[in-house]
PyMOL commands that place a pseudoatom at each C-alpha (Angstrom):
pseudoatom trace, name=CA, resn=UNK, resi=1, chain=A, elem=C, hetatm=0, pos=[113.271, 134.867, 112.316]
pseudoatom trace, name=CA, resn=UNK, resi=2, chain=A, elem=C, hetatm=0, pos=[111.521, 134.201, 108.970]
pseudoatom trace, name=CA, resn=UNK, resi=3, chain=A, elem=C, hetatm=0, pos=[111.969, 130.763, 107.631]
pseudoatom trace, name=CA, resn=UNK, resi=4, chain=A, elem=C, hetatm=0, pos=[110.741, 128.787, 105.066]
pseudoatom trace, name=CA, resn=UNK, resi=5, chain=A, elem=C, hetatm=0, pos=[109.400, 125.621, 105.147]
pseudoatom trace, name=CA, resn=UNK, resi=6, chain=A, elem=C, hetatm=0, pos=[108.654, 123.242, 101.750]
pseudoatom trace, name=CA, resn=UNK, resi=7, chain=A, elem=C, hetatm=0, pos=[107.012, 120.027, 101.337]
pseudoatom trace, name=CA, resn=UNK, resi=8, chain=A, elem=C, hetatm=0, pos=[108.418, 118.748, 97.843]
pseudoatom trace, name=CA, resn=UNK, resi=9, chain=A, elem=C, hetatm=0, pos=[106.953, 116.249, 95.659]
pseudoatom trace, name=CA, resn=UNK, resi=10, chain=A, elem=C, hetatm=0, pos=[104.193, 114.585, 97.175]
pseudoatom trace, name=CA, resn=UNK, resi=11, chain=A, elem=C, hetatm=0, pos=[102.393, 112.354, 94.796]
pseudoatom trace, name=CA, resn=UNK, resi=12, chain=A, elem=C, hetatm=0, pos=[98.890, 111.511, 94.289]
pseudoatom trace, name=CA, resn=UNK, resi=13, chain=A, elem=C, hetatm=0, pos=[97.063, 109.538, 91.703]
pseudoatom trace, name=CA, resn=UNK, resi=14, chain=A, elem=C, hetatm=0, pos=[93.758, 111.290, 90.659]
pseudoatom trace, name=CA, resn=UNK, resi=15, chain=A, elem=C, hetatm=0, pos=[91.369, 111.381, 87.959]
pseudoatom trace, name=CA, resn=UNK, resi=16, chain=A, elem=C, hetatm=0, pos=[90.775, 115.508, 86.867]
pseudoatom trace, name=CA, resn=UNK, resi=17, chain=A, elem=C, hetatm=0, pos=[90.813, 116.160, 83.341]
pseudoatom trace, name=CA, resn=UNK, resi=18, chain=A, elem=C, hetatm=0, pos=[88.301, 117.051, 80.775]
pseudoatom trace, name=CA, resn=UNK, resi=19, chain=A, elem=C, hetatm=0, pos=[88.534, 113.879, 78.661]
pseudoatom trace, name=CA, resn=UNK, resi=20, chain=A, elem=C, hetatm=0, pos=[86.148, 110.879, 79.692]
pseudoatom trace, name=CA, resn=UNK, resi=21, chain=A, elem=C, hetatm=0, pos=[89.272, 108.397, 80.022]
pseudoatom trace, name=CA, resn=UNK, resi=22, chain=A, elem=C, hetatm=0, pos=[91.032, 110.551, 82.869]
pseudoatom trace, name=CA, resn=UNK, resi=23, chain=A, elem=C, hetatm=0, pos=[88.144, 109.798, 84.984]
pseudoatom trace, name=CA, resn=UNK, resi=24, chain=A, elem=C, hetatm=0, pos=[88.629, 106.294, 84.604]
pseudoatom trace, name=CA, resn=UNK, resi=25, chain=A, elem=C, hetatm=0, pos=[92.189, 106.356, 84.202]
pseudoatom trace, name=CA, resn=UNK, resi=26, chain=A, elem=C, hetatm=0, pos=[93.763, 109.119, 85.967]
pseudoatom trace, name=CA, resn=UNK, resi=27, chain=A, elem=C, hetatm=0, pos=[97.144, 110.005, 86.165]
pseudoatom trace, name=CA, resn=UNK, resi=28, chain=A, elem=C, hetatm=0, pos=[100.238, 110.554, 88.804]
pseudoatom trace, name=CA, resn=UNK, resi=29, chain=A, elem=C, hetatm=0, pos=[100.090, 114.383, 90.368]
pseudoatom trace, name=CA, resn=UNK, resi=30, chain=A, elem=C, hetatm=0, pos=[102.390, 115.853, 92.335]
pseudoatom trace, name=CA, resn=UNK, resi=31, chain=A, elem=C, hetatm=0, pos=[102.495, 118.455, 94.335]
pseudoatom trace, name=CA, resn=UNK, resi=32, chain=A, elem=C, hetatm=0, pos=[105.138, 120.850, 96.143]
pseudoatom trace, name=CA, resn=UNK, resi=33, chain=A, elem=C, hetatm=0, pos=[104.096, 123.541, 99.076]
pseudoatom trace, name=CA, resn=UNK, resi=34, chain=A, elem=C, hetatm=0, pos=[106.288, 126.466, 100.066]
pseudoatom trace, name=CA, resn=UNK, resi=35, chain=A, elem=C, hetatm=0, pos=[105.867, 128.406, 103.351]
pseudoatom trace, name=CA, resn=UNK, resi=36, chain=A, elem=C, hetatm=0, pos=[107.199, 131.836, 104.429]
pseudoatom trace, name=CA, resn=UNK, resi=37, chain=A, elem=C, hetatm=0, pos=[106.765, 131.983, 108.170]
pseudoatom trace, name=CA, resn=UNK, resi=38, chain=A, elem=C, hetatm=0, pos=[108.348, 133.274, 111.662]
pseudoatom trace, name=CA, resn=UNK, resi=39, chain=A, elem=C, hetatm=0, pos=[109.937, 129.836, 113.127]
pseudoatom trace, name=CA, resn=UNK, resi=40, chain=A, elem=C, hetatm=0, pos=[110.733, 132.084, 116.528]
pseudoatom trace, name=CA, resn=UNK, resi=41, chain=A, elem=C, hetatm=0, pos=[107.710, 130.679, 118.297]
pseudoatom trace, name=CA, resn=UNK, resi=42, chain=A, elem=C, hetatm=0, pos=[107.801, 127.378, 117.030]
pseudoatom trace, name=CA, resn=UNK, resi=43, chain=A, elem=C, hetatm=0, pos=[111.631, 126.796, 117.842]
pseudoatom trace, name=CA, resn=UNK, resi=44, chain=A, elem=C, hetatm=0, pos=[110.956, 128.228, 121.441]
pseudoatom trace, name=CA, resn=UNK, resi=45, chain=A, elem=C, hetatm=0, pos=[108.340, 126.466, 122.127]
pseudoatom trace, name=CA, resn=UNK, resi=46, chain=A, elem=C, hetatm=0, pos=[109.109, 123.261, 120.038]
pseudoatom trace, name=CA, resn=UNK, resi=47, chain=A, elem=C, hetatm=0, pos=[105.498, 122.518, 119.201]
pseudoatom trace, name=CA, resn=UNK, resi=48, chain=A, elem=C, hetatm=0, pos=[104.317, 121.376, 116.349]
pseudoatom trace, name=CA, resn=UNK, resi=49, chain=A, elem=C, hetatm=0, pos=[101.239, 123.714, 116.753]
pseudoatom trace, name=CA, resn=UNK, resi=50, chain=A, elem=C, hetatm=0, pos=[103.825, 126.714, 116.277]
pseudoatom trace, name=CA, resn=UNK, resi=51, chain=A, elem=C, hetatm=0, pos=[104.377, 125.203, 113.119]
pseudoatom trace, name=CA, resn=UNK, resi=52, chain=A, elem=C, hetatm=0, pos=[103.346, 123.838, 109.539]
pseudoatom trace, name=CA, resn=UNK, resi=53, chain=A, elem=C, hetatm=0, pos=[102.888, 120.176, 110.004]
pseudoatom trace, name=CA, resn=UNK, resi=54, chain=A, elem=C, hetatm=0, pos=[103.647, 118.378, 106.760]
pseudoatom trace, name=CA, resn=UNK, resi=55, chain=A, elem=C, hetatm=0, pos=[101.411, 115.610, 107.945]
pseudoatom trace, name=CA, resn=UNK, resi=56, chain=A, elem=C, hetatm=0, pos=[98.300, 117.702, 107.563]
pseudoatom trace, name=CA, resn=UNK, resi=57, chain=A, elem=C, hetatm=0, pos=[99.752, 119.370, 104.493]
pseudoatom trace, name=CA, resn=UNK, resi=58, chain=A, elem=C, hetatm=0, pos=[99.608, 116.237, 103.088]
pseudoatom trace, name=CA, resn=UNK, resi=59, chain=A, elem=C, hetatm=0, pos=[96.150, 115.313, 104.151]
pseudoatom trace, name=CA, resn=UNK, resi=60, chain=A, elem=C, hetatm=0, pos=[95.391, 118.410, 102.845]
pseudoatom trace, name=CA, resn=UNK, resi=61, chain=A, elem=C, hetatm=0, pos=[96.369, 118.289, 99.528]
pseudoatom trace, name=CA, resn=UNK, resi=62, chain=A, elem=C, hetatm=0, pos=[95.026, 114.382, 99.598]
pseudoatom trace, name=CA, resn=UNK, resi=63, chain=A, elem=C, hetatm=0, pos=[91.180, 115.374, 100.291]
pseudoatom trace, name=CA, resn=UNK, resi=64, chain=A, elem=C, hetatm=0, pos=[91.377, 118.114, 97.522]
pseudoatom trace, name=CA, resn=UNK, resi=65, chain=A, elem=C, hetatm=0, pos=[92.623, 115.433, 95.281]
pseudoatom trace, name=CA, resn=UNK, resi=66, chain=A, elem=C, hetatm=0, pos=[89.826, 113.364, 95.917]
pseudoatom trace, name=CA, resn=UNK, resi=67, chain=A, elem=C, hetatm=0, pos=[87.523, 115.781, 94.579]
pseudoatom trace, name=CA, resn=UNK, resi=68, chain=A, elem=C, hetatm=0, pos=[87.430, 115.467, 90.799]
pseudoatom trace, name=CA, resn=UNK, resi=69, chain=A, elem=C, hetatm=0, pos=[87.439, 118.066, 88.900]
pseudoatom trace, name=CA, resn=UNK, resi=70, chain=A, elem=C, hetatm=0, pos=[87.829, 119.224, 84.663]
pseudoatom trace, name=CA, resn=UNK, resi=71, chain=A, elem=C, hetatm=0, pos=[90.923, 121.699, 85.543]
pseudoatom trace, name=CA, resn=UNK, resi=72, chain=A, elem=C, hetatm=0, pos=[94.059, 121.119, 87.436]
pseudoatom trace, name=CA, resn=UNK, resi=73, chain=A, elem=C, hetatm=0, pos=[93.594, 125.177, 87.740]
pseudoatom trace, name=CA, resn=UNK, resi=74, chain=A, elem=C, hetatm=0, pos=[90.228, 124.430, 89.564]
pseudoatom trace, name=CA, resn=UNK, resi=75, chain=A, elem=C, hetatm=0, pos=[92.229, 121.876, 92.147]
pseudoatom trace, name=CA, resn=UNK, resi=76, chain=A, elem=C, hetatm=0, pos=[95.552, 124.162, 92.915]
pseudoatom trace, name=CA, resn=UNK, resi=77, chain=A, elem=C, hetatm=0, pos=[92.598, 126.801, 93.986]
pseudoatom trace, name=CA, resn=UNK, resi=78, chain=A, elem=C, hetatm=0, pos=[90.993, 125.018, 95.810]
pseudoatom trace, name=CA, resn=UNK, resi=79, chain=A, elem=C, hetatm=0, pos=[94.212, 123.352, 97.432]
pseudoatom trace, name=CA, resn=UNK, resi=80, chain=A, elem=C, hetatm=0, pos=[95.653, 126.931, 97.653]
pseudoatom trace, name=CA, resn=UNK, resi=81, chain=A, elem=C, hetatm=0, pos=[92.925, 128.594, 99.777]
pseudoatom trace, name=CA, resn=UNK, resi=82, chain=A, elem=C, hetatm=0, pos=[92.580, 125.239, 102.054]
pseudoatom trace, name=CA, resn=UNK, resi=83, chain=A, elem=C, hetatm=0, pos=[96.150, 125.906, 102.956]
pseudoatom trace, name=CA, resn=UNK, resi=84, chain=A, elem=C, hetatm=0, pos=[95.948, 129.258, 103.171]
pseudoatom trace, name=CA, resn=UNK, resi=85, chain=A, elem=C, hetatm=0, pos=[92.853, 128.931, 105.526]
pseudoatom trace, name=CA, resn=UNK, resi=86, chain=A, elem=C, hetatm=0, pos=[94.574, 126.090, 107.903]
pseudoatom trace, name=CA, resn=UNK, resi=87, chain=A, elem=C, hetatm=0, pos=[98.465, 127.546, 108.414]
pseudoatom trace, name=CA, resn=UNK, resi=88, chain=A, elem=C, hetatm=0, pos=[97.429, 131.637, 108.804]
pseudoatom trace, name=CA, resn=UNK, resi=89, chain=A, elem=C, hetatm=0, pos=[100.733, 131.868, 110.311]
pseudoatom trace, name=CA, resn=UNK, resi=90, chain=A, elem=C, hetatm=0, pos=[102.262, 131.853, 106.737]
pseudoatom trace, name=CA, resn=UNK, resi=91, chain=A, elem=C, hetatm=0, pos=[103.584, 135.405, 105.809]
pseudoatom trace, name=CA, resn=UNK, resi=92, chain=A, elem=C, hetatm=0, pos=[103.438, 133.400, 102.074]
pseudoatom trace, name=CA, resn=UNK, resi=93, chain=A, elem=C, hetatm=0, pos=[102.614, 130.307, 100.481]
pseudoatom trace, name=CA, resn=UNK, resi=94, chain=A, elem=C, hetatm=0, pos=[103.660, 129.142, 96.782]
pseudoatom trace, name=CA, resn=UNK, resi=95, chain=A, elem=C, hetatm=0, pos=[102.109, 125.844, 95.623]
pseudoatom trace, name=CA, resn=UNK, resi=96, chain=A, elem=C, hetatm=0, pos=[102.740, 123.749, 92.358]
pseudoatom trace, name=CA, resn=UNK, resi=97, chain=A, elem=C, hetatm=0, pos=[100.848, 121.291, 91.515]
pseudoatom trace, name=CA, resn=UNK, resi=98, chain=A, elem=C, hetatm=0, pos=[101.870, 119.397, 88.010]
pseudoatom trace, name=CA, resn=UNK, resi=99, chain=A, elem=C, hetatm=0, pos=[99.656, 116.433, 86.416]
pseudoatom trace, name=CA, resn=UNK, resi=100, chain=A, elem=C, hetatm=0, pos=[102.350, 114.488, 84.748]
pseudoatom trace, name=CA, resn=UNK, resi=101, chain=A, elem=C, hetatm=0, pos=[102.034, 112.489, 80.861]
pseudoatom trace, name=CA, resn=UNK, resi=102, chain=A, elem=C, hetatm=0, pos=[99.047, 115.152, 80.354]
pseudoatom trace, name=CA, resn=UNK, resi=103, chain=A, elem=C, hetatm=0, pos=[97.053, 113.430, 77.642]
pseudoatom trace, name=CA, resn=UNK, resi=104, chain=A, elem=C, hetatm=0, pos=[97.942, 115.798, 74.494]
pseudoatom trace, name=CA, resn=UNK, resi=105, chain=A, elem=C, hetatm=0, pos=[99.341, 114.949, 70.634]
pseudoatom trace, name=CA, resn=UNK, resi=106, chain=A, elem=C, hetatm=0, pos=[103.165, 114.626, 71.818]
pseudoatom trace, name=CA, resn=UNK, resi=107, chain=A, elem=C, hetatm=0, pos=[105.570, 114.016, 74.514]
pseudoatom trace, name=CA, resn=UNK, resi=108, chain=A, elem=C, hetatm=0, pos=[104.879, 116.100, 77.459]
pseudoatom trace, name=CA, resn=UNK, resi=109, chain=A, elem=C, hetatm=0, pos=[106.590, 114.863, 81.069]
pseudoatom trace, name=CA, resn=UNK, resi=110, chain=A, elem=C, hetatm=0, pos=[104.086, 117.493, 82.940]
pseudoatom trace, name=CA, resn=UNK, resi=111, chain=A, elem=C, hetatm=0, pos=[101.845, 120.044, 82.722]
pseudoatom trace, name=CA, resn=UNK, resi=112, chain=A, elem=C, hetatm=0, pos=[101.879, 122.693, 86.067]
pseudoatom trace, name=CA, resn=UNK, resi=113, chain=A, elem=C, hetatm=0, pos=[100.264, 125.400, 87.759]
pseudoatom trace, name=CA, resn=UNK, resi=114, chain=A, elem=C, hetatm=0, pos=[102.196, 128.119, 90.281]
pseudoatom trace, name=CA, resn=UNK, resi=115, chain=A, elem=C, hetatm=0, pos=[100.137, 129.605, 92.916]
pseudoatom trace, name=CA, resn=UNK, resi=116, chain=A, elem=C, hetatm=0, pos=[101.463, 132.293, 94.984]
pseudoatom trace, name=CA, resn=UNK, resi=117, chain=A, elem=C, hetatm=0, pos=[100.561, 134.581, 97.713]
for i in range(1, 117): cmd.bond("trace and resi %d" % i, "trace and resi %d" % (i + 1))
show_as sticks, trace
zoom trace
């Protein structure tokens, strides 16, 4: 029984960027994870080792966003193959991760990556 399974919106303030004020600054991320999964053993057994457990998702995508970096490219990647590594019970994963009021000459609400499997 495939299933998915999404974690939507989780926000994070961090400090990536390649001018010198978003390291002091930073700005409000969010980020949304998508699973594609067989719930049969999870449901059966109801563990939440048979599962994804948004808890660690979160903590996940936390300690990635602790790491500074220039790109938001560079942190989706890294956040991407973290997941990837952790839940290998994922048939697919799809992650966005959007940096929102990016600091560019106009009115912007976000700027996003898509990662997907």
């Amino acid at each position: 029984m495939t299933s998915r399974i999404a974690i939507q919106n989780m926000q994070f303030h961090g400090f990536h960027g390649c001018l010198p004020e978003e390291a002091v600054i930073g700005t409000t991320y969010t980020v949304c994870v998508e699973f594609v999964f067989d719930i049969k053993t999870a449901a059966h057994n109801d563990s939440l080792e048979d599962t994804i457990d948004y808890g660690e998702v979160f903590d996940i995508c936390k300690t990635v966003m602790l790491q500074r970096q220039k790109l938001i490219e560079t942190v989706a990647c890294k956040m991407f193959e973290s997941l990837k590594n952790r839940f290998v019970m994922a048939q697919s994963i799809q992650l966005k991760l959007c940096k929102w009021h990016p600091p560019i000459d106009g009115p912007v609400e976000q700027a996003c990556i898509i990662l997907n499997t």
